[in-house]
C-alpha positions in Angstrom: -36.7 59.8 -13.2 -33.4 58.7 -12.0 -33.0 60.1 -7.8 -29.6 61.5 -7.1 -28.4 59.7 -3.5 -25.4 61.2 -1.6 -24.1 59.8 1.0 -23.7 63.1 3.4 -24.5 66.9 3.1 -21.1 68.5 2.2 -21.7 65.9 -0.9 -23.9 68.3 -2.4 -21.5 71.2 -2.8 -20.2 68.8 -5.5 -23.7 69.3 -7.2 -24.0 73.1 -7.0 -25.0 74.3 -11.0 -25.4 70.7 -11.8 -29.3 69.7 -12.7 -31.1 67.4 -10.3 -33.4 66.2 -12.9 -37.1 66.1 -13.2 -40.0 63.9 -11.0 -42.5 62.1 -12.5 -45.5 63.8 -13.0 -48.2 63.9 -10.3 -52.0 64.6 -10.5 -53.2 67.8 -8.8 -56.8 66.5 -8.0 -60.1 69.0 -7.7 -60.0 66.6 -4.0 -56.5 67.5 -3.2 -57.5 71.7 -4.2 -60.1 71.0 -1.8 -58.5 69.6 0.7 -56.0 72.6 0.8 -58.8 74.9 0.3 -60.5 73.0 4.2 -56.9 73.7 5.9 -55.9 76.9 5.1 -59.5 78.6 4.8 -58.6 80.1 1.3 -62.3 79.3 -0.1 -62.1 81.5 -3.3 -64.3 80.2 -5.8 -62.2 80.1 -8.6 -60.5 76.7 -6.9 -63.1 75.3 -5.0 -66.9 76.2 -7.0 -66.2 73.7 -10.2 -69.5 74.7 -12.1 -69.0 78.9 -11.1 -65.0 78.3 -12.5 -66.0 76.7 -15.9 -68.7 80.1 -16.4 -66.7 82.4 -15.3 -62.9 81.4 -14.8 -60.6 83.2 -17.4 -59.1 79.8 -17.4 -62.3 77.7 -17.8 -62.3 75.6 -14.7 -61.1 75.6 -11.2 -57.5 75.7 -10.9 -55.2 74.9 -7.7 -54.1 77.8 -5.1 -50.4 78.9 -5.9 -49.4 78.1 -2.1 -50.7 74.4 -3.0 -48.6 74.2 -6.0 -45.5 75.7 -3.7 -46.5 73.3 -0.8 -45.5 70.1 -3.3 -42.2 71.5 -3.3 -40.8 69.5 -0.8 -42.2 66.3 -1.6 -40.7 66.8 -5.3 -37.7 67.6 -3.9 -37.4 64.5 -1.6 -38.4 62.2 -5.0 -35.3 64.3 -6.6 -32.6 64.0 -3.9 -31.3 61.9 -0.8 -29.3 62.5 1.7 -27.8 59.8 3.5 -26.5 60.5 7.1 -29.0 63.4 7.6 -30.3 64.4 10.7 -32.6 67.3 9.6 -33.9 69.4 7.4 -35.6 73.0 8.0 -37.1 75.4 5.1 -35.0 78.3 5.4 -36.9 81.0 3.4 -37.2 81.9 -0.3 -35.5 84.3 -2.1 -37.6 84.4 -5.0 -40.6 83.1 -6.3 -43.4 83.9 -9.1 -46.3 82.1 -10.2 -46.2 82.2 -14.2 -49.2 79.9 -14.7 -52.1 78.2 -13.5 -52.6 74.9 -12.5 -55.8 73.6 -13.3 -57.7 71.0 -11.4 -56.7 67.8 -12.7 -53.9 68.8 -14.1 -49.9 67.4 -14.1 -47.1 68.6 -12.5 -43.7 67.9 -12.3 -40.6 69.5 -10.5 -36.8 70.5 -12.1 -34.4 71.7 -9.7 -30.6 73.0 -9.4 -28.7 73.6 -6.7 -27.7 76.9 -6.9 -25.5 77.7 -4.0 -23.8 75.8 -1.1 -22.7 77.4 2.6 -21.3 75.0 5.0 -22.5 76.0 8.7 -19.8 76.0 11.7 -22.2 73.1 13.3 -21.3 70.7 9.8 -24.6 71.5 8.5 -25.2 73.4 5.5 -27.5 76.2 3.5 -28.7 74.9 0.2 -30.6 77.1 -2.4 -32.4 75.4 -4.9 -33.4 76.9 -8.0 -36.9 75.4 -9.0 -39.1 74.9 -11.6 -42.6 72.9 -11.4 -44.2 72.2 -14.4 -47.8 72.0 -15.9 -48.3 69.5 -18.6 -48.4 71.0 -22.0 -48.3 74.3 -20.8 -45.7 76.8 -22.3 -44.6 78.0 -19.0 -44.0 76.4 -15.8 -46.8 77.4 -12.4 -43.8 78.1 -10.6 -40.4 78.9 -10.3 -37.6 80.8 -8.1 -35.1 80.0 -5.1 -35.8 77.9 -2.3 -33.8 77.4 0.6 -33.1 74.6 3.0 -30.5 74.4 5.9 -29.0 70.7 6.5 -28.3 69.4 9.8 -26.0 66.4 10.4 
């Protein structure tokens, strides 16, 4: 994985339609499921009751929330892209998202992304929308994928 480093914000309209590139792949852990399961109270059975899952999953096992698999979004991203001179980052919204495919427990995942539009704000920061992608190992589709946006700050 190569990490793309500019050195300000208005350096990334200079990357708009351009690929960022792929992370490594990372481990979503039946412990990490669980742990997201514990702070957002979303108990359902099919990501947190192994032995129930593997009986009577569709996808033969537990598999990790969709909001989990969105949540490592901006830790992907961050492995992608630096900014230098930054003074903050906010998660603006998103425009579109669909979850395409599981992610079972255990499994790895790995982000794509392409900036896919570039605003300068009056105060010299900026709106960024990122098209993403994060993919399941061996899996024909990816879990996720749509338009994310983030507002810069300087």
């Amino acid at each position: 994985m190569t990490r793309t480093i500019v050195p300000n914000i208005e350096s990334l309209k200079d990357l708009v339609d351009q690929p960022l590139g792929e992370t490594e792949w990372e481990v979503v852990s039946q412990d990490r499921i669980q742990q997201f399961a514990d702070a957002t109270g979303d108990h359902q059975w099919i990501h947190i009751d192994v032995d129930r899952a593997r009986r009577e999953s569709p996808f033969e096992g537990p598999i990790a929330h969709g909001y989990l698999t969105l949540s490592l979004v901006p830790k992907l991203l961050g492995d992608l892209l630096e900014i230098e001179q930054l003074g903050n980052v906010v998660n603006s919204g998103i425009e579109k998202l669909r979850l395409t495919s599981p992610v079972p427990a255990g499994a790895r995942v790995r982000l794509r992304a392409t900036i896919k539009s570039y605003r300068g704000l009056p105060t010299g920061g900026a709106r960024v929308a990122f098209g993403v992608a994060v993919d399941v190992e061996g899996a024909k589709k990816p879990a996720l994928h749509g338009t994310l946006v983030y507002v810069y700050l300087a």
